[in-house]
C-alpha positions as CSV (number, residue, x, y, z in Angstrom):
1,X,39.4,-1.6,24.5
2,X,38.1,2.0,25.2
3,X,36.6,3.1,22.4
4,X,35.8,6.7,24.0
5,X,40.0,6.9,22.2
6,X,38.3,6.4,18.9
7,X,36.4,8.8,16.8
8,X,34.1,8.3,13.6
9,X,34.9,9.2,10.5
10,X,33.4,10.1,7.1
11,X,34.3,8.1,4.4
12,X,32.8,8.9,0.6
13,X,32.9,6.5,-1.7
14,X,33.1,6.8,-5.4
15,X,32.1,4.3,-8.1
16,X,30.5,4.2,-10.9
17,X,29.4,0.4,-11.3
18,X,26.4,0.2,-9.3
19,X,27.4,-3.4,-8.4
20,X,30.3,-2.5,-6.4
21,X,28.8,0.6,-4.6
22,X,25.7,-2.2,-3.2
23,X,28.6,-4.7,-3.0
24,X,30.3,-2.0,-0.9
25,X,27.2,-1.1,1.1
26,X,26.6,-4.7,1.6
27,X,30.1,-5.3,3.2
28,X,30.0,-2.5,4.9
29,X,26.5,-3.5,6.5
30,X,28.0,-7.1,7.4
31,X,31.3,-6.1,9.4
32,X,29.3,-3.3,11.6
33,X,30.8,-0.5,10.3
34,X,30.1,2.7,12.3
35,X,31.0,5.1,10.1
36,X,29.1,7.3,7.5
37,X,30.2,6.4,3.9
38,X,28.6,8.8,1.3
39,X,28.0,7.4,-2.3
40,X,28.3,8.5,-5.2
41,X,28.5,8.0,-8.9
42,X,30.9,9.5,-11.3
43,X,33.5,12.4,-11.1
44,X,31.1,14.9,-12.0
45,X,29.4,14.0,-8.6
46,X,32.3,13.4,-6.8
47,X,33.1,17.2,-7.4
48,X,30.0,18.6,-6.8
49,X,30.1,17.1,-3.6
50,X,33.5,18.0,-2.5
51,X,33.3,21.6,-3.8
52,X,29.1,21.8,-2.6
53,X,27.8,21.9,-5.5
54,X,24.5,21.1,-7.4
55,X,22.3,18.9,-5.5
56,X,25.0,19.0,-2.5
57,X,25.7,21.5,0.4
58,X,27.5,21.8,3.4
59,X,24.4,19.7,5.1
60,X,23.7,16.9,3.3
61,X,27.9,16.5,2.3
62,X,30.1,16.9,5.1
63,X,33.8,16.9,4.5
64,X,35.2,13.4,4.1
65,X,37.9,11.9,6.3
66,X,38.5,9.1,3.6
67,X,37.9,8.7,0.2
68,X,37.9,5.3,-2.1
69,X,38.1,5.8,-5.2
70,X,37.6,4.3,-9.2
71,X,40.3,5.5,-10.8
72,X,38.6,4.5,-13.8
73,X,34.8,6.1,-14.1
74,X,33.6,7.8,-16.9
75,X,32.3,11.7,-16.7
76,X,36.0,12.6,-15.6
77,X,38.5,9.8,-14.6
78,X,39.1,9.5,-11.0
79,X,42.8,10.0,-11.5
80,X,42.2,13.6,-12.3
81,X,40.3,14.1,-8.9
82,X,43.1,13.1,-7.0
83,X,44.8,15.9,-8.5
84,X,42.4,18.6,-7.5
């Protein structure tokens, strides 16, 4: 397979349980994955770093090609994200 076809992509991930985000990293880890996954932990985050906010900037939080999502984390649900 020629993987010169393929390109990476940026994937943030959002979860508030830190058990699943290291469950995440962990899988992640174990199948090779050659993307960049982002983390982060609550919908107050997940904002900031899609609008470059707070602690985040156009450096340290590129635009994401994917994002997984809990629907269901506190500091604003992550159904009204999808929204936005």
């Amino acid at each position: 397979m020629d993987h010169k076809k393929f390109r990476q992509i940026r994937i943030l991930y959002a979860d508030d349980d830190h058990e699943e985000r290291a469950l995440a990293k962990e899988s992640f880890a174990e199948c090779r994955l050659a993307n960049k996954v982002f983390f982060v932990e609550n919908g107050h985050e997940l904002l900031d770093y899609l609008l470059h906010e707070g602690r985040f900037n156009a450096h340290n939080a590129p635009r994401p090609d994917l994002i997984l999502l809990d629907l269901n984390m506190p500091k604003r649900r992550g159904s009204a994200h999808s929204k936005k």
